[in-house]
Kinemage of the C-alpha trace (Angstrom):
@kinemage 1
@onewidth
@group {chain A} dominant
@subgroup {mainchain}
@vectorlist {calphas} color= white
{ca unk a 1} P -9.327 -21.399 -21.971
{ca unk a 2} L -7.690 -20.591 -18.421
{ca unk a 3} L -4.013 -20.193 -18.710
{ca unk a 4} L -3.695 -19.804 -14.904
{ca unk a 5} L -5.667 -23.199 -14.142
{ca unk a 6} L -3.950 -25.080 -16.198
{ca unk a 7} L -1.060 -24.295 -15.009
{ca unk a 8} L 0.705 -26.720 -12.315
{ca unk a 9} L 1.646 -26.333 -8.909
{ca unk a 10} L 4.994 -27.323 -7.636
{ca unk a 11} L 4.790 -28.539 -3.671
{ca unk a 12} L 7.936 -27.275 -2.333
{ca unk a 13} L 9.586 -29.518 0.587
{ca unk a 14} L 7.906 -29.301 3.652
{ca unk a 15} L 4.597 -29.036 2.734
{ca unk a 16} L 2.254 -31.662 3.354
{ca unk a 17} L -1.562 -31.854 1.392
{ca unk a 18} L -4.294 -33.629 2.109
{ca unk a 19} L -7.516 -33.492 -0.444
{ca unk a 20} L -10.444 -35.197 1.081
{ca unk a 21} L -13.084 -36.662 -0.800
{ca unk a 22} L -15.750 -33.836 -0.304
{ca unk a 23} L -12.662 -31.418 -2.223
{ca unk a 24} L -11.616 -29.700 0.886
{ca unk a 25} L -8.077 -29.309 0.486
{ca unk a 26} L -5.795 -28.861 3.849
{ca unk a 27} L -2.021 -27.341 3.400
{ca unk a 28} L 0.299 -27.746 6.096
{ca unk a 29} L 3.577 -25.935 6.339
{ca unk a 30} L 6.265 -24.581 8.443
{ca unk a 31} L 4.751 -21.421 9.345
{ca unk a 32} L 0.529 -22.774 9.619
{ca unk a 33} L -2.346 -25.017 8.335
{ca unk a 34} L -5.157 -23.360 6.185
{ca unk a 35} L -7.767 -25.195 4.760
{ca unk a 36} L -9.905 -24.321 1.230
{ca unk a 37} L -13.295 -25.956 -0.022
{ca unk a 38} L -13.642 -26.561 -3.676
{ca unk a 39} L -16.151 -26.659 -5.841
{ca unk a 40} L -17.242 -29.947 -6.461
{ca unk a 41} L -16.947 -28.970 -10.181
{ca unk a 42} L -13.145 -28.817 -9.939
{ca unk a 43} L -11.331 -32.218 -10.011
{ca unk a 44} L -7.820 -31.617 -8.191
{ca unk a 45} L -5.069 -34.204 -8.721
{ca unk a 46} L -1.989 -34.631 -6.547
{ca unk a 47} L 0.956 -36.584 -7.639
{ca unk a 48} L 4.871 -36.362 -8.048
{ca unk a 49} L 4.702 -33.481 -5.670
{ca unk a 50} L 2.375 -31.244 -8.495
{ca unk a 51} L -0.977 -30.837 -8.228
{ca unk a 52} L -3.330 -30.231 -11.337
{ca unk a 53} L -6.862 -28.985 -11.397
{ca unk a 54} L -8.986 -30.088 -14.493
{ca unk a 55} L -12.483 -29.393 -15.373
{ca unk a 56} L -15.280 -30.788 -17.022
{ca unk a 57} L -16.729 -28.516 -19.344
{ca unk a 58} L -16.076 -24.767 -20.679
{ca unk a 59} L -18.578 -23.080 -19.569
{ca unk a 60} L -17.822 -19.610 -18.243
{ca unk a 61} L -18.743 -20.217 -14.444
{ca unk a 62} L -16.648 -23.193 -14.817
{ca unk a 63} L -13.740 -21.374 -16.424
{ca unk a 64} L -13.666 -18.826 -13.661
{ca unk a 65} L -13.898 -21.051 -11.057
{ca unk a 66} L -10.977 -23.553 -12.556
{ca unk a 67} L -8.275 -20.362 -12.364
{ca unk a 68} L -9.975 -19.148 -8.860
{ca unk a 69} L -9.459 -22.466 -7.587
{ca unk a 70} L -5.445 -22.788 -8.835
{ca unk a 71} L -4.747 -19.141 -7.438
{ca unk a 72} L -6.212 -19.966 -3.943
{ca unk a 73} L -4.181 -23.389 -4.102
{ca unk a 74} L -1.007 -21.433 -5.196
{ca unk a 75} L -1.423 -18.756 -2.411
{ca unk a 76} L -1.832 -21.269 0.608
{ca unk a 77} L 1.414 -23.488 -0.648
{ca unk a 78} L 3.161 -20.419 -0.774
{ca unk a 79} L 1.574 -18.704 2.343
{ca unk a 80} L 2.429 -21.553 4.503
{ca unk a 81} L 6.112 -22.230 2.980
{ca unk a 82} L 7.435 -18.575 2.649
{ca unk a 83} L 5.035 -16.065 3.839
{ca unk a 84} L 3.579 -12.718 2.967
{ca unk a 85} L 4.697 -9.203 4.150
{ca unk a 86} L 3.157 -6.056 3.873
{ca unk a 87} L 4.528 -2.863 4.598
{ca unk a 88} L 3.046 0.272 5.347
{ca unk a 89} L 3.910 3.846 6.159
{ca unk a 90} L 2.007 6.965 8.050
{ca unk a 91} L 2.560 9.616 5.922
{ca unk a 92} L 1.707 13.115 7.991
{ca unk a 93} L 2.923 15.385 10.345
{ca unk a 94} L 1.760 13.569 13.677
{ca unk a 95} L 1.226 10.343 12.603
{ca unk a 96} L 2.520 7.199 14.816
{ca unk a 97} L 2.036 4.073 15.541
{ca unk a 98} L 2.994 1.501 18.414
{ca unk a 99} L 2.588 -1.965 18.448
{ca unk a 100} L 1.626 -3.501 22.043
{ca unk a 101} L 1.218 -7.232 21.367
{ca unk a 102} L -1.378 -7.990 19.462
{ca unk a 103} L -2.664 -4.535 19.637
{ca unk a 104} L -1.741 -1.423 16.799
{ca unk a 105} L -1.981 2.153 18.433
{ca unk a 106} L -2.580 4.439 16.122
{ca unk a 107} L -2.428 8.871 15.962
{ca unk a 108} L -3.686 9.709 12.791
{ca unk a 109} L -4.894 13.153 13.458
{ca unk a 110} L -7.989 12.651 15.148
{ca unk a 111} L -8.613 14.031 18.778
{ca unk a 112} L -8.219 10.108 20.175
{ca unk a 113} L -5.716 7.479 19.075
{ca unk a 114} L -7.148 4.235 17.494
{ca unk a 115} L -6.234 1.132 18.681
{ca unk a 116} L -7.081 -1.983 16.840
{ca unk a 117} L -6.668 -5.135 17.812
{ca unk a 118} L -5.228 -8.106 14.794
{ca unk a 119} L -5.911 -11.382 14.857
{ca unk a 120} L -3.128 -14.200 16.383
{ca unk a 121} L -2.244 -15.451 12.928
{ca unk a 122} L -0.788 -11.876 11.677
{ca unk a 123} L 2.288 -10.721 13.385
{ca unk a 124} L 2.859 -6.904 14.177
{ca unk a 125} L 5.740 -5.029 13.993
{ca unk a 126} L 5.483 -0.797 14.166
{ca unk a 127} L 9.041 0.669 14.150
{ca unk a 128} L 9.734 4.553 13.936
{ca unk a 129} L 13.422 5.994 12.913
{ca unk a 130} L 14.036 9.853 13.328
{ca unk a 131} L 13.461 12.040 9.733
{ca unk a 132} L 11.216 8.900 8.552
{ca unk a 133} L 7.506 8.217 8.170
{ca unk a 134} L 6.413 5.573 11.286
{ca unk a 135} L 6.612 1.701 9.266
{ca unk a 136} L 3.975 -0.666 10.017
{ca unk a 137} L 5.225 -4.493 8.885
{ca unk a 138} L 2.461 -7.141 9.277
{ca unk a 139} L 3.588 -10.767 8.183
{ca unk a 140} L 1.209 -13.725 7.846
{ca unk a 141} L 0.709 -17.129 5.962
{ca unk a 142} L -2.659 -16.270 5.038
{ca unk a 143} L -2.688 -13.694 2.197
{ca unk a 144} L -6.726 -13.239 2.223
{ca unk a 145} L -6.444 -12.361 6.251
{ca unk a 146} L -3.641 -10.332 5.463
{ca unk a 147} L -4.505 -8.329 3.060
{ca unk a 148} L -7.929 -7.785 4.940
{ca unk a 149} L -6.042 -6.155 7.997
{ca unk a 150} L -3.824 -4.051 5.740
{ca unk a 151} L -7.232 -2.885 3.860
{ca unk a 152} L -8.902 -2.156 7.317
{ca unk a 153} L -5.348 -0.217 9.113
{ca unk a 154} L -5.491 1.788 5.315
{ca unk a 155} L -9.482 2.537 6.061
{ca unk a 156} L -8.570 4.723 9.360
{ca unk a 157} L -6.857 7.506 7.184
{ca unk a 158} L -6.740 6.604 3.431
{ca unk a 159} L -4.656 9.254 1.365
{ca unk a 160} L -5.625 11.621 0.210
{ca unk a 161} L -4.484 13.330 -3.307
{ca unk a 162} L -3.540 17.442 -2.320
{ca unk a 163} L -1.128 17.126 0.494
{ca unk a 164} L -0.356 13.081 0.112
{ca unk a 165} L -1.024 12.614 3.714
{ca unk a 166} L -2.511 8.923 5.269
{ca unk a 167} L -1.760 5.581 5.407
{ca unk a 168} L -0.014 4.115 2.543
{ca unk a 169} L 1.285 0.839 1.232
{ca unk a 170} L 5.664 0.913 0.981
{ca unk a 171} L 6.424 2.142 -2.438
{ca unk a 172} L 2.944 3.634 -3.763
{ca unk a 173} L 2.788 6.648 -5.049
{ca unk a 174} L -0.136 9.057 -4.816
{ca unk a 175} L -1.279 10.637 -8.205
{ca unk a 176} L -1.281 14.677 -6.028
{ca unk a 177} L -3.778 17.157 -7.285
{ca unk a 178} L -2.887 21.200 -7.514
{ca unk a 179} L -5.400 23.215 -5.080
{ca unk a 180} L -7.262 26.215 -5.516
{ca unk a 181} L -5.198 29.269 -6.503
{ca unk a 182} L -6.296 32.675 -5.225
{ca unk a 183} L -8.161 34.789 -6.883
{ca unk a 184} L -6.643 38.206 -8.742
């Protein structure tokens, strides 16, 4: 039994949802529109301002799908009524970033910088305070694109475990390793 499908979904103010008949769902909100095909398997009901997903059988592809479903619902209401940030930090002796519009220049150590370009829907913000590791803040409405971006930014220099030095996310820590010791 899926606790997270059955589980309702509370449409806060502001958002408006439209569920066509081929179960393609479309959630507006103050910050964007996204849009989610479901699996014709899944039978979505809106009403009161609460939406319910139901299915037909209990299979286990079913069951999957029913809380998949109800957490990709959830994170589009939310996306496009609140938000999602995610912070990173450089952690190394060199490391900076600078945002240019659209663009994120990167020096991670490598003989060139890397600049990568984000798509319009994730905004950029790179800041850098003196005795702290550069922050990278990227905020977005769509939690798949933005944790996708984060993921790829990470992929340039992930950390690594004897000196703690890349890209990480605000807050993690890395389990460190002790190095070789010399030899007596």
């Amino acid at each position: 039994m899926s606790r997270i499908g059955n589980a309702p979904i509370t449409v806060p103010e502001g958002v408006e949802i439209n569920i066509s008949p081929e179960n393609q769902v479309h959630v507006k909100g103050k910050l964007g529109e996204l849009t989610q095909e479901v699996n014709p398997l899944i039978k979505i009901v809106l009403e009161n301002n609460t939406i319910t997903l139901s299915r037909p059988n209990d299979e286990k592809e079913t069951r999957s799908l029913h809380g998949l479903y109800r957490s990709l619902l959830f994170n589009m209401i939310f996306g496009v009524s609140e938000g999602y940030v995610v912070e990173q930090e450089l952690v190394g002796v060199g490391y900076r970033a600078k945002a240019q519009g659209q663009n994120l220049e990167l020096s991670l150590g490598y003989s060139h910088p890397i600049i990568f370009q984000l798509p319009q829907e994730v905004k950029l913000t790179a800041t850098t305070e003196k005795g702290k590791n550069p922050l990278i803040k990227l905020e977005s409405f769509d939690k798949q694109l933005i944790g996708q971006v984060a993921a790829k930014i990470r992929s340039f220099r992930k950390p690594e475990p004897y000196k703690g030095k890349g890209v990480l996310f605000k807050g993690e820590v890395i389990r460190r390793k002790a190095g070789k010791t010399a030899a007596k």
